[in-house]
N, C-alpha and C positions, 0 to 999 in steps of 0.2 A: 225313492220316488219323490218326496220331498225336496228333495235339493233342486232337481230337475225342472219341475216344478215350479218351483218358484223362480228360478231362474227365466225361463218361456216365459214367465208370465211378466218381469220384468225387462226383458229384452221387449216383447209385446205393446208392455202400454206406453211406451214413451213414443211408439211409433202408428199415432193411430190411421193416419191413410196406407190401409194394405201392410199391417204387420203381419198377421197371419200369414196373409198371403205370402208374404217374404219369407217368414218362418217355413212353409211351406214350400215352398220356391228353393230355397236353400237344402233342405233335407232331399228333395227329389236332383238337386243336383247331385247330391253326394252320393245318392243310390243309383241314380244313372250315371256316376263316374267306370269305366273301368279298375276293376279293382274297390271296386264302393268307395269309402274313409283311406283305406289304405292305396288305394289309386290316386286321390286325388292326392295325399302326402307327396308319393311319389311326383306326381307333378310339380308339384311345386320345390322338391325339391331338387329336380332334374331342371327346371327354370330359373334356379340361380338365389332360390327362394328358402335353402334349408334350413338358416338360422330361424329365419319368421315362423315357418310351419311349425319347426321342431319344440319353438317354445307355446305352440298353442297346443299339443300335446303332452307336454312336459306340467308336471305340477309349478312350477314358478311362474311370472308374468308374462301375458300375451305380447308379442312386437306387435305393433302394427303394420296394414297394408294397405296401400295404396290402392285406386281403380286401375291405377293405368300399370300395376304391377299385376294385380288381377288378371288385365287383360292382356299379359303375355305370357300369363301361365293358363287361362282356358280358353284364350280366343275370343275375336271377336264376335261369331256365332252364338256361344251360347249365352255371351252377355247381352246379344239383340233379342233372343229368345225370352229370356228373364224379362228382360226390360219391355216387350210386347205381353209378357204374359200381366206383369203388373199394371202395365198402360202407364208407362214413365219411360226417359229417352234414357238411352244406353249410360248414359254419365250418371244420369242419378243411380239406377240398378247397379251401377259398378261400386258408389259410394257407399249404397247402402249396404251392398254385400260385403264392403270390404269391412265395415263396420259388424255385421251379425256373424258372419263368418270365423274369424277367430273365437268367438263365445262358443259358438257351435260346435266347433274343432274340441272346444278345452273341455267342454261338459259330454261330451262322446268318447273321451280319452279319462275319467276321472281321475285314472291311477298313473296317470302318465306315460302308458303304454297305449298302443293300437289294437282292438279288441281283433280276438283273433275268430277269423271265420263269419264276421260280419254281427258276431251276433250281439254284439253292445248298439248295435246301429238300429238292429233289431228292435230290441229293447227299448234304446231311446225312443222311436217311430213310436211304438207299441205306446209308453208314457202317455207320450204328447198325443197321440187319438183319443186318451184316457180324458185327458186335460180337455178334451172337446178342440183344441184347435184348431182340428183338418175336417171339423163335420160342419 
């Protein structure tokens, strides 16, 4: 719990307009992905995207991603939606995610495997309410 932990809380304070919220924002994307964590893997790696995803799951370094790679592995849709939910235009939501998202990805994956049956997603969720973040 620990690790977790202190991680949220560091991704967190560097982003004080609407970090939670993003934190937020990002966790309810993964769990209204089809297929939750492992849905969205698949996306991305069905979008040309598998090298990137696969090292934010993998114990080694995260690649980075881009917004505008982002946004043609989820659509324009749900990057308008993030981006209204936070009250920012689609460019920033896309940047910012493309930034919190791999963290997100590698500390839901600790062992560098995809938890099976949702329940590391669980878990993490579970954490981070603990952390007070989504209250």
């Amino acid at each position: 719990m620990g690790l977790l932990d202190s991680v949220v809380g560091s991704l967190t304070a560097g982003n004080a307009q609407g970090g939670n919220g993003l934190l937020d924002t990002v966790m309810q994307l993964i769990q209204n992905q089809p297929g939750g964590l492992a849905g969205l893997v698949q996306s991305f790696q069905q979008g040309g995207l598998a090298d990137v995803v696969n090292s934010w799951v993998s114990t080694g370094q995260n690649l980075p991603v881009s917004g505008q790679q982002l946004a043609s592995v989820l659509g324009s849709g749900p990057l308008q939606d993030i981006a209204a939910q936070l009250g920012v235009s689609p460019e920033q939501a896309s940047g910012s995610l493309a930034d919190l998202l791999p963290q997100i990805v590698d500390q839901l994956t600790p062992n560098g495997q995809l938890p099976q049956g949702g329940d590391l997603l669980t878990q993490g969720m579970d954490l981070l309410k603990k952390g007070g973040l989504f209250s």
